[in-house]
C-alpha positions as CSV (number, residue, x, y, z in Angstrom):
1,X,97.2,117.3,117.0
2,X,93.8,117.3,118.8
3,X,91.5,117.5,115.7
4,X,91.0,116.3,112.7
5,X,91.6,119.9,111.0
6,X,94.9,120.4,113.1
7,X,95.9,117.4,111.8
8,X,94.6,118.2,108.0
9,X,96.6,121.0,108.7
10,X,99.7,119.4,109.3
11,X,99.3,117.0,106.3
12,X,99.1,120.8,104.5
13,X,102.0,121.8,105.9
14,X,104.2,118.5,105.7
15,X,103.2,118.0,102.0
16,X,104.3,121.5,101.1
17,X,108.0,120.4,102.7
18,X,108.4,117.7,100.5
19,X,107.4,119.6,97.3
20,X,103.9,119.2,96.5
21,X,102.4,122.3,94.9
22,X,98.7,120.7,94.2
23,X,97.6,118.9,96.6
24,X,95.4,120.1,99.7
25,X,93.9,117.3,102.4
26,X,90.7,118.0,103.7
27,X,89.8,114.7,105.6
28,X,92.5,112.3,106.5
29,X,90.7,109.0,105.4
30,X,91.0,110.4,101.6
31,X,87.1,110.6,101.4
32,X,85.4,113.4,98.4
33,X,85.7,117.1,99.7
34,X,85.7,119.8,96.9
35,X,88.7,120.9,98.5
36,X,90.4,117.9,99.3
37,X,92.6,117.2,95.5
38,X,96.0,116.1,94.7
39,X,98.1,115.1,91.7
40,X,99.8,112.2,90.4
41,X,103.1,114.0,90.7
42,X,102.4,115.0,94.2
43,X,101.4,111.7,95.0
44,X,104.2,110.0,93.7
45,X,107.0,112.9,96.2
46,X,104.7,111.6,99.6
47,X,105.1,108.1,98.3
48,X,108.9,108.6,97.6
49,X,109.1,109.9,101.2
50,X,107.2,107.0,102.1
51,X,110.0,104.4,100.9
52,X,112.3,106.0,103.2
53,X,110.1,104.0,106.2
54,X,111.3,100.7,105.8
55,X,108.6,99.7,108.5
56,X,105.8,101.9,106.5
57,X,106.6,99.5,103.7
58,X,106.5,96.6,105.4
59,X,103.0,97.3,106.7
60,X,101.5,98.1,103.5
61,X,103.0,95.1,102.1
62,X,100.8,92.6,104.1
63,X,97.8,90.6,102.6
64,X,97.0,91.3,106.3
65,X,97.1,93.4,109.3
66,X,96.3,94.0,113.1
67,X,95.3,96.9,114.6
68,X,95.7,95.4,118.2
69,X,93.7,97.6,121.1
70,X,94.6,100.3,123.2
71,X,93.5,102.8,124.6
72,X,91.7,104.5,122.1
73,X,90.0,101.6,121.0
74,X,89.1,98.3,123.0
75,X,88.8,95.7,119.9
76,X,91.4,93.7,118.1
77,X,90.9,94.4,114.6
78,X,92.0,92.5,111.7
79,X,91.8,93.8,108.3
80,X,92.7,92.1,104.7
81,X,94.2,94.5,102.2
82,X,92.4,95.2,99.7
83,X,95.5,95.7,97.2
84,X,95.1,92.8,94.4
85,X,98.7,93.1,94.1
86,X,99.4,92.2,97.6
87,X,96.6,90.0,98.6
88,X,97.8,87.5,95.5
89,X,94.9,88.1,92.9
90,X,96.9,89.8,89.9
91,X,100.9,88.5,90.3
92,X,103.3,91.5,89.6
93,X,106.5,90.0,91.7
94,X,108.0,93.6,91.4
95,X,105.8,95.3,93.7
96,X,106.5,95.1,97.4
97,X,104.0,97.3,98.6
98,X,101.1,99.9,97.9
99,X,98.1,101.7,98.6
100,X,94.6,101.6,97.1
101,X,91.9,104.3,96.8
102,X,88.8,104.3,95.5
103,X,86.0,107.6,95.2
104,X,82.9,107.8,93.0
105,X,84.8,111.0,91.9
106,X,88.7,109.3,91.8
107,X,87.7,106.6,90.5
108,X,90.2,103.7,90.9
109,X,93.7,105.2,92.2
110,X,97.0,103.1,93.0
111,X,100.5,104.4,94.2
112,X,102.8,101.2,94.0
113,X,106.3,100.6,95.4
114,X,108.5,98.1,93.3
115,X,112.1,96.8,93.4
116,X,114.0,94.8,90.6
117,X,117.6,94.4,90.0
118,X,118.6,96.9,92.9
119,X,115.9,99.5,91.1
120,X,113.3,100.7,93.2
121,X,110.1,102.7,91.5
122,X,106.7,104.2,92.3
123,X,104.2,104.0,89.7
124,X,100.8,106.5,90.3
125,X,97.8,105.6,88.8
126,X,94.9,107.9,89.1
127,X,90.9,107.9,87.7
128,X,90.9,104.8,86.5
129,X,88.5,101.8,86.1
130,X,88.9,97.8,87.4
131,X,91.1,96.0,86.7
132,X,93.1,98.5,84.7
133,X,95.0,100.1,87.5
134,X,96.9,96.5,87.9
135,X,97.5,96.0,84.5
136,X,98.2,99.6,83.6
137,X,100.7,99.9,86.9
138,X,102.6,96.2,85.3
139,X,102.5,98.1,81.9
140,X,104.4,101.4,83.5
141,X,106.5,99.1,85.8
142,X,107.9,97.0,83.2
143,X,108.4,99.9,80.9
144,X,110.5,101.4,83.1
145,X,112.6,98.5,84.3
146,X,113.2,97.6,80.9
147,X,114.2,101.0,79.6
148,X,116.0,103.4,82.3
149,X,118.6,102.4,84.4
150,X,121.1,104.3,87.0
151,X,123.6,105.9,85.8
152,X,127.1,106.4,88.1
153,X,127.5,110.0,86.4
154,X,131.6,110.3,87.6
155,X,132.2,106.6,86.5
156,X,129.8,107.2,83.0
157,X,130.9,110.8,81.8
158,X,133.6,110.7,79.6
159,X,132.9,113.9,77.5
160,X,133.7,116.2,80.2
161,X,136.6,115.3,82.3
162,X,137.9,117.5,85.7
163,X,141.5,117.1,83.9
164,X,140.3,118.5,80.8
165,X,141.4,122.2,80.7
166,X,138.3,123.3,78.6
167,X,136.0,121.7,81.7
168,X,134.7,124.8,83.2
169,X,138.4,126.3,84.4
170,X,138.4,129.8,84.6
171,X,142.3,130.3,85.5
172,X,143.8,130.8,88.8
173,X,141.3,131.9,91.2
174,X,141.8,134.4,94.2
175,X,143.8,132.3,96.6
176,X,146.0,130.9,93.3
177,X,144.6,128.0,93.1
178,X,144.0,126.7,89.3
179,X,141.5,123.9,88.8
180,X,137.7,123.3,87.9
181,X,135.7,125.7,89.1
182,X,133.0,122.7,90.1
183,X,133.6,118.8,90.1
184,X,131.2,115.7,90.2
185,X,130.6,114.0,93.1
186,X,131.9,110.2,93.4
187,X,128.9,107.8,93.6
188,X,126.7,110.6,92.1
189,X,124.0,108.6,90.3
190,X,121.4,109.4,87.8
């Protein structure tokens, strides 16, 4: 992008795509600006974009990492994640991957990527205080495992049926055709 505001910009821009109404990136290493700010619900739509990236994931689920040299930069640089999750200093065996942050002003923040049972969350914690962002992210994790699960909506509705007449049919139609004026979607899950 050439800069670093070009590319701010295009965080700007790429964030507003995938939904986010309030967040705005002022420097691109997450450091304090007054108007560099997000929100947990933001956070959590870049991080679901995120687990599209199967080789995103992978990175940021290593204890460590190489950031070999080019030509931007001679040295071969080795870095140890900082993630307690990930570098085996709190055990939660349902988190894959993740990404720390830390400001004087955020405080301690954590967006985690988990998978149990063929369920795959993110839990976003924000302004909070070591350890606690481990132990509150197991808390939120194993809430959620434990009480939501996905729901095959065609296989699971049985109140409203598309061969029930009182489901949404409003008669013949233009063309003659009778039937449901909407149906669900096989495999449509919630």
């Amino acid at each position: 992008s050439g800069s670093q505001e070009a590319f701010a910009a295009l965080m700007n821009e790429r964030a507003k795509q995938l939904g986010c109404e309030n967040t705005h990136f002022v420097t691109l290493n997450g450091l304090h600006s007054e108007d560099h700010y997000t929100c947990v619900y933001d956070m959590a739509l870049i991080a679901r974009e995120a687990y599209k990236y199967p080789d995103l994931i992978n990175y940021m689920s290593k204890d460590y990492y190489n950031i070999p040299p080019s030509d931007n930069q001679p040295d071969d640089i080795w870095m140890r994640n900082t993630n307690d999750f990930l570098n085996g200093a709190i055990s939660c065996e349902d988190v894959i991957a993740g990404k720390t942050g830390y400001t004087d002003q955020a405080r301690e923040t954590l967006v985690s990527f988990a998978e149990r049972d063929g369920k795959r969350l993110i839990c976003v914690i924000m302004k909070d205080e070591p350890p606690n962002q481990y132990y509150n992210t197991i808390d939120l994790l194993n809430y959620a495992f434990d009480n939501f699960k996905k729901i095959d909506i065609s296989e699971e509705e049985k109140r409203f049926t598309l061969s029930s007449p009182d489901f949404l049919s409003f008669g013949r139609d233009i063309f003659g055709n009778s039937g449901p004026s909407f149906s669900i979607r096989k495999n449509t899950s919630l």
